[in-house]
C-alpha positions in Angstrom: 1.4 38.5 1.3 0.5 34.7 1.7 0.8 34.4 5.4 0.3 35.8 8.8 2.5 38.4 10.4 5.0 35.7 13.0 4.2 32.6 10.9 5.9 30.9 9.0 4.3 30.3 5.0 4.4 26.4 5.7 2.6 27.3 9.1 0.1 30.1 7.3 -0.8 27.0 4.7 -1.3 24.4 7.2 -3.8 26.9 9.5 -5.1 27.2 5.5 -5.6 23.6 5.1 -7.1 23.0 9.0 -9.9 25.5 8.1 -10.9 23.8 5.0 -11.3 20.5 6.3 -13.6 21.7 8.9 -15.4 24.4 6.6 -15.6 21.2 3.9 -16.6 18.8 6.4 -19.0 21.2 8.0 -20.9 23.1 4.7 -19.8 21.0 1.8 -18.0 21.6 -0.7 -20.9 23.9 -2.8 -21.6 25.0 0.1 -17.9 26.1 1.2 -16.7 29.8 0.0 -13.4 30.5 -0.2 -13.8 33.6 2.3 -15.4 31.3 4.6 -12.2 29.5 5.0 -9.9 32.9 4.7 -11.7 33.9 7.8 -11.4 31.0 10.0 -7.8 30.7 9.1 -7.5 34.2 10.1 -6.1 35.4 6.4 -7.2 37.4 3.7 -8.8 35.8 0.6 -5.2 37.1 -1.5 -3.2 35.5 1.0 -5.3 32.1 0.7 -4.6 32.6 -3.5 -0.8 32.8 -2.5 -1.0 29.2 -1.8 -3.7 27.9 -3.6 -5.0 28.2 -6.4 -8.6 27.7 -6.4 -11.3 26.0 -4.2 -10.9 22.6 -5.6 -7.1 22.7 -5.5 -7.6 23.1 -1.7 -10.3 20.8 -1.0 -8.3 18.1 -2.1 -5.1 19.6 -0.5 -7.3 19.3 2.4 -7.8 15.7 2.5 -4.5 14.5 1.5 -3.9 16.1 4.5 -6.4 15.4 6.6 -8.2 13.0 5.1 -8.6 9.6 6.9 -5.7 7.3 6.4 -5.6 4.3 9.1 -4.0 1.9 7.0 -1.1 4.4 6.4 -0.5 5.2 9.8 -0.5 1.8 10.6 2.3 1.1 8.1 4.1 3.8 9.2 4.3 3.1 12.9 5.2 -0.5 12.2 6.4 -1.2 8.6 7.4 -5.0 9.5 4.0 -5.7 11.1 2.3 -8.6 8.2 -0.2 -6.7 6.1 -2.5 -9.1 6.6 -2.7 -7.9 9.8 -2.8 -4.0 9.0 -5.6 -4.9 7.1 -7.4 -6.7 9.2 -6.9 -4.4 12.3 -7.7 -1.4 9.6 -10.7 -3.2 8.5 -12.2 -3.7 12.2 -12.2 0.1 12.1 -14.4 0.9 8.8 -18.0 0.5 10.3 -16.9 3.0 13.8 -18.1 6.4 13.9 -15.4 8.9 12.7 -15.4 12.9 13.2 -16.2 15.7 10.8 -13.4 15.6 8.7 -12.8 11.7 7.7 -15.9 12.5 5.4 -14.1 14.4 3.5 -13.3 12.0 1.1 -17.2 11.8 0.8 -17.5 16.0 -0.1 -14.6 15.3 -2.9 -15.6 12.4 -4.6 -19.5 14.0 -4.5 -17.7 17.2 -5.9 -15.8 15.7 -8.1 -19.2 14.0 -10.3 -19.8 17.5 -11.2 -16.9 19.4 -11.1 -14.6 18.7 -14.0 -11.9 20.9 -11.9 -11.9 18.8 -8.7 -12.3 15.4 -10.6 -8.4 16.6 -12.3 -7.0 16.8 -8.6 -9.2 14.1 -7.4 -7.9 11.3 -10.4 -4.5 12.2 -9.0 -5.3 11.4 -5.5 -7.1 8.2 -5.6 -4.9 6.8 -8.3 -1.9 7.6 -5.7 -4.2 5.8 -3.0 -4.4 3.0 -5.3 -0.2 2.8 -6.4 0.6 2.6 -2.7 -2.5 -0.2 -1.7 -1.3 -2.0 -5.1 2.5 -1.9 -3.8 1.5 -3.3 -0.2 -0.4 -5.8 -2.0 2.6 -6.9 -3.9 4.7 -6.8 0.0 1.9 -9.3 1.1 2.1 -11.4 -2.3 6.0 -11.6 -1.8 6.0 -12.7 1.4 3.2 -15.5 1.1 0.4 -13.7 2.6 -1.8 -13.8 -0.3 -2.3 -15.4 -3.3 0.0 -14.3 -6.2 -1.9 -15.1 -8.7 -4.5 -12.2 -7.5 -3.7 -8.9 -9.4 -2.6 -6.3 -6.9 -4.6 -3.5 -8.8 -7.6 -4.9 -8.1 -6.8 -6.2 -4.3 -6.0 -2.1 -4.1 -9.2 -1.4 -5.6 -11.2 -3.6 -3.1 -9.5 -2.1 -0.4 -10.1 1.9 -2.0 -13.9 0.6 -2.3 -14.1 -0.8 1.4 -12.4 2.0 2.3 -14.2 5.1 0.7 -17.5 3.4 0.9 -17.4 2.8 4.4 -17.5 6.8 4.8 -21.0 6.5 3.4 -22.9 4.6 6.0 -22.2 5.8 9.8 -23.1 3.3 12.1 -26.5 5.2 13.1 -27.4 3.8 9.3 -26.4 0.5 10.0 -24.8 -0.5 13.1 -23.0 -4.2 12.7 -21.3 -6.5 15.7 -17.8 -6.1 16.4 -17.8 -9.8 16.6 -19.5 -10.4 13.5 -17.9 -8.0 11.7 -14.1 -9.7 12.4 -15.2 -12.7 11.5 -16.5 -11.8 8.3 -13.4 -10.0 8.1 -10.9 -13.1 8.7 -12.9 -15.2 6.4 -12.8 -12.7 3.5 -8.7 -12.5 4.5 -8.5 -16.6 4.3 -10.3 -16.6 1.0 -7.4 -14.3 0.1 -4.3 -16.4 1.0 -2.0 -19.1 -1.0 -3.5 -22.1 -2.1 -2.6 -24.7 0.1 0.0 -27.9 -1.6 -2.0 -30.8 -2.7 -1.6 -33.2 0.2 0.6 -36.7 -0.8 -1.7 -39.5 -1.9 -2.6 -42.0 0.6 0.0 -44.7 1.2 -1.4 -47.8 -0.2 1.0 -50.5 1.3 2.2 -51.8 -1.6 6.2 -52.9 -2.1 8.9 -51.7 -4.4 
């Protein structure tokens, strides 16, 4: 019970949470049944109870692990890279068209304004989101990429709006230059960065 016959239960969960991201991305969440999913993850609707626990447990399941995460991955694959620079090659990527399933975050937090039961999971998730963006922040602070006197909550919280947000308005919306875009991009970065030392006053010849 829980998985299918020559799979594993972490592999029978995984199929689970492939087919909701698609089902979510592709119906909605009201418009998502939890047979829907069963069936194109080839299990039973028991078997899909044996690892979750209800429909909003696994649509936000589904985007923690699916879900769109570029400045994570970008982290991950080089850790010492300045952050300044992960955020800047992350934010060149907000206004590009993504596939079906980076809108999920979309379908949860929509779900989640009216469904006391997903907005539970959903708290969790983006307050995680925020910890780890607040934690880089404090990386960039430490080493004299950004301002310190900036709270690294709400640097994280700019960065979950930009991020989230950006799911809302696909480039057939509102199309903006690549060129254009960076350079809003690097000024908005500048703006962000240590104030620079007073420079010396002027030499005035006098003597000593």
């Amino acid at each position: 019970m829980g998985r299918i016959a020559g799979v594993t239960r972490a592999e029978t969960r995984e199929r689970l949470l492939s087919a909701a991201a698609d089902e979510f991305a592709r119906r909605g969440y009201d418009g998502t049944r939890v047979a829907d999913i069963a069936r194109a993850a080839g299990v039973s609707n028991g078997a899909l109870y044996a690892h979750f626990d209800s429909k909003a447990e696994l649509l936000v399941a589904a985007l923690r692990a699916h879900g769109r995460r570029l400045l994570a991955d970008l982290f991950d694959a080089d850790p010492d890279r300045p952050v300044v620079e992960l955020l800047l090659a992350t934010g060149r990527w907000l206004p590009k068209r993504r596939d079906a399933r980076a809108h999920l975050v979309v379908e949860a937090l929509v779900a989640a304004r009216r469904d006391e039961e997903v907005a539970r999971p959903m708290r969790d998730y983006v307050g995680e989101r925020g910890d780890w963006l607040a934690g880089l922040m404090r990386i960039a602070q430490t080493g004299e990429e950004m301002d310190p006197a900036l709270s690294p909550n709400a640097l994280a919280h700019l960065c979950l709006l930009l991020g989230m947000g950006s799911a809302l308005i696909p480039p057939d919306m509102h199309a903006v230059g690549d060129e254009e875009w960076a350079a809003l991009l690097a000024r908005i970065v500048a703006a962000l960065a240590p104030p620079r030392p007073a420079p010396p006053p002027p030499y005035t010849g006098g003597t000593q």
